[in-house]
C-alpha positions, 0 to 999 in steps of 0.5 A: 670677599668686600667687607663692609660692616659685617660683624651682625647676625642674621636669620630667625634666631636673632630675630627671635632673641630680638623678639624676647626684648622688643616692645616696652608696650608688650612685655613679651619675652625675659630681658637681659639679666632675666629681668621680665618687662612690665606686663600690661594688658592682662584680660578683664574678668568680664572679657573671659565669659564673653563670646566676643574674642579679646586681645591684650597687646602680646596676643595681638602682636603674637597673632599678627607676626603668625598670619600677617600677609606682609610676614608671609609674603617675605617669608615666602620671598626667602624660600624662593631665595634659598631655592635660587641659592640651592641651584647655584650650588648644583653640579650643572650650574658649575659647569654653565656659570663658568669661572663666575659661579664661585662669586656668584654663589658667594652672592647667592648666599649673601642673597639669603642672607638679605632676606631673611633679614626682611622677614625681620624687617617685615615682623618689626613693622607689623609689631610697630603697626600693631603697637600704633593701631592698639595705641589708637584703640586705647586713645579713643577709648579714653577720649571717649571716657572723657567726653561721656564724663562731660555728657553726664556732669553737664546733665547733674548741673542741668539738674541742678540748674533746674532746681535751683531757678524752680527755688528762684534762684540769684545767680541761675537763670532759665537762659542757663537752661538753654545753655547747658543743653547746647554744652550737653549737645555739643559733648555728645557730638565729641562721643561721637567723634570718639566712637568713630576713631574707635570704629576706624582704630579697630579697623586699622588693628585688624588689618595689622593683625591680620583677621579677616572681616568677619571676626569680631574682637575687643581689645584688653583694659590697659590705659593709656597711663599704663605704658608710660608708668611702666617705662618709668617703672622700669628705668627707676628700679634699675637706677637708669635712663633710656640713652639717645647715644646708646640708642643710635649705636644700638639702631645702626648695629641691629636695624635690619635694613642697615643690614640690607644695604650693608650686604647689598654693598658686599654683592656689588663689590663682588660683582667687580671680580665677577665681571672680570672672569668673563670675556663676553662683550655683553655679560649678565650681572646678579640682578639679571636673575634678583629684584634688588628694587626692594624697600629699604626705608622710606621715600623722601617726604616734604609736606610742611616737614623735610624728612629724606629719604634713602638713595635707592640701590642701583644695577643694571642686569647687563654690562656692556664692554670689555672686562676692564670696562665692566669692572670699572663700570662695576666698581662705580656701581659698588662706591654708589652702593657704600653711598646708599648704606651712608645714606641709610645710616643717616637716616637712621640716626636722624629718626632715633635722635628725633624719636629720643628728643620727642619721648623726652619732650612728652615725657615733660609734658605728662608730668605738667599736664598730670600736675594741672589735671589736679588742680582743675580737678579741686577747681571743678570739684569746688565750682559745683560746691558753690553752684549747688549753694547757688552761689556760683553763675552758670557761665563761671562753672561751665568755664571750669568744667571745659578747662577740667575736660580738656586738660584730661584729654590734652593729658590722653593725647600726650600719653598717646604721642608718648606711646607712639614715639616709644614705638618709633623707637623699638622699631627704630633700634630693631627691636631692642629698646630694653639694651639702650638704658645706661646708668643716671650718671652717664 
């Protein structure tokens, strides 16, 4: 049989020792060594006595990979797989497939092969849909705490405006009045906003999980700094680092489509000696009785921002000719599939190497932001000292007070995009971000 990195396992039992490491943002699972992740999301006290249903991260993910349609449906395509399989190893097809049936059932079994490696696909994909869409929950959470905070310090100095004009105030004036109202309207509009993107968040989860219309749920009380702390956590105990080197090896070896390809490459070398074991002028190849036009990886997108795509695999479900000429014409097929595995191979590094760069880069950023929120924070606190002493104008508190609420929330969108770029990476190496930590020093 043709060979082209074959040395990877397949099937629900390494789906399922790739599961014990597969998010940073779950904790589901032992690591190597016996090491448990962080566990985040535990239910709130308040959330046990309600009716309302409440899912902390792991539920969520272990709920979506039970009743996703997207899982069942590949699920349902590696049982139908099998079947096709089974009836090529029966004494009739024997007989009717001739001298091809040793290659074709040699195909039939890589066959299952592929797609039990898609049920892995599909199950990674509905961790990382899930992971995104509770992510977005959590975010619009914390916005919407940021700009209610907003909504109540502006009715405290209106307050206080109030009171200090009554005792005619130098510095306030009833115009401040006028002002702070317009700020004050202005942050209930942004809660709004906030309250939307909640609306819509939950709506994207329940769809990632799986739950129907009716089902009302709530989610468990992790925060946004949660997820970040924990990965730091993790690689400080350990003296280590998430490695980008290690990161891409450990894609290009696990990642589930690169498997795909990597076997749709061996049933397209196989279908060479197939066509060579036949004398009929007209002869069916394996596609005649598979879909091979499955999705490996994304298409090419190009709106402000090139992202390739992969080359799609390729064969038609006849052959015309003689056997020389359908095994040449085999053979150009099989070099053309080892190009889609190149291509898928590049792209792949491509999104770790990209996922890696933007992890580090916000990891950057958190730091900065974390330090600046303390200083708006002494400012803000020192600024409403002054304007209760009156001695402090309206306009320069107001100043303060915006640059306070905005760096809180430039903090939650960068503790966002981190999470979502740790996402990108888990789903990127398959599930197993945990192996790509390496010591400090190397």
């Amino acid at each position: 049989m043709l060979t082209r990195n074959s040395t990877h396992t397949t099937g629900a039992g390494r789906w399922k020792r790739g599961f014990a490491t597969l998010a940073i943002l779950t904790g589901c699972g032992v690591l190597a060594h016996g090491q448990e992740p962080p566990r985040l999301g535990t239910l709130p006290a308040a959330a046990v006595a309600s009716t309302k249903r409440v899912y902390n991260l792991d539920e969520a993910v272990a709920l979506a990979l039970a009743q996703q349609p997207a899982v069942a449906a590949a699920r349902a395509s590696l049982a139908s797989v099998q079947t096709a399989r089974d009836a090529a190893y029966t004494p009739l097809a024997g007989i009717l497939g001739g001298g091809q049936i040793c290659i074709r059932r040699q195909q039939a079994d890589l066959g299952v092969a592929i797609a039990m490696a898609s049920i892995e696909q599909a199950e990674l994909e509905t961790f990382a849909a899930v992971s995104r869409s509770y992510l977005s929950v959590v975010y619009a959470r914390a916005q919407l705490e940021v700009a209610e905070e907003a909504v109540s310090t502006l009715r405290r100095t209106a307050d206080i405006a109030r009171d200090l004009v009554d005792r005619g105030s130098k510095e306030v004036t009833k115009s401040d009045l006028d002002r702070l109202e317009t700020y004050r309207l202005i942050a209930e509009s942004k809660a709004g906003e906030a309250r939307l993107g909640m609306t819509r968040a939950k709506a994207a989860l329940a769809e990632a999980i799986g739950l129907d219309h009716c089902n009302d749920f709530d989610i468990g009380d992790e925060s946004l700094a949660q997820f970040h702390d924990a990965f730091l956590e993790f690689g400080a105990q350990r003296g280590r680092k998430l490695s980008t080197r290690v990161a891409v090896e450990t894609a290009l070896n696990q990642r589930p489509e690169l498997r795909q390809s990597s076997m749709f490459a061996q049933v397209t070398g196989l279908e060479i000696q197939a066509q060579g074991r036949t004398i009929q002028p007209y002869a069916r190849t394996f596609a005649a009785t598979g879909d091979i036009h499955s999705k490996i990886l994304p298409a090419t997108v190009m709106n402000g921002e090139y992202r390739p795509g992969p080359v799609g695999p390729e064969m038609p479900s006849f052959l015309a000719g003689t056997p020389g000429d359908r095994q040449q014409r085999a053979s150009h097929l099989y070099q053309r599939s080892l190009a889609v595995d190149d291509k898928a191979q590049g792209l792949v590094k491509l999104e770790v190497e990209e996922a890696c760069a933007r992890l580090d880069e916000q990891l950057r950023q958190i730091a900065l932001l974390r330090q600046a929120i303390q200083q708006t924070k002494k400012q803000k606190d020192d600024a409403e000292r002054y304007y209760r002493n009156d001695q402090l104008k309206t306009e320069q508190l107001l100043t303060i007070q915006l640059l306070d609420s905005q760096t809180r929330a430039q903090l939650n969108e960068a503790y966002f995009k981190f999470g979502q770029s740790l996402g990108v990476i888990q789903r990127a190496t398959g599930g197993n971000l945990w192996n790509c930590f390496v010591e400090q020093d190397k």
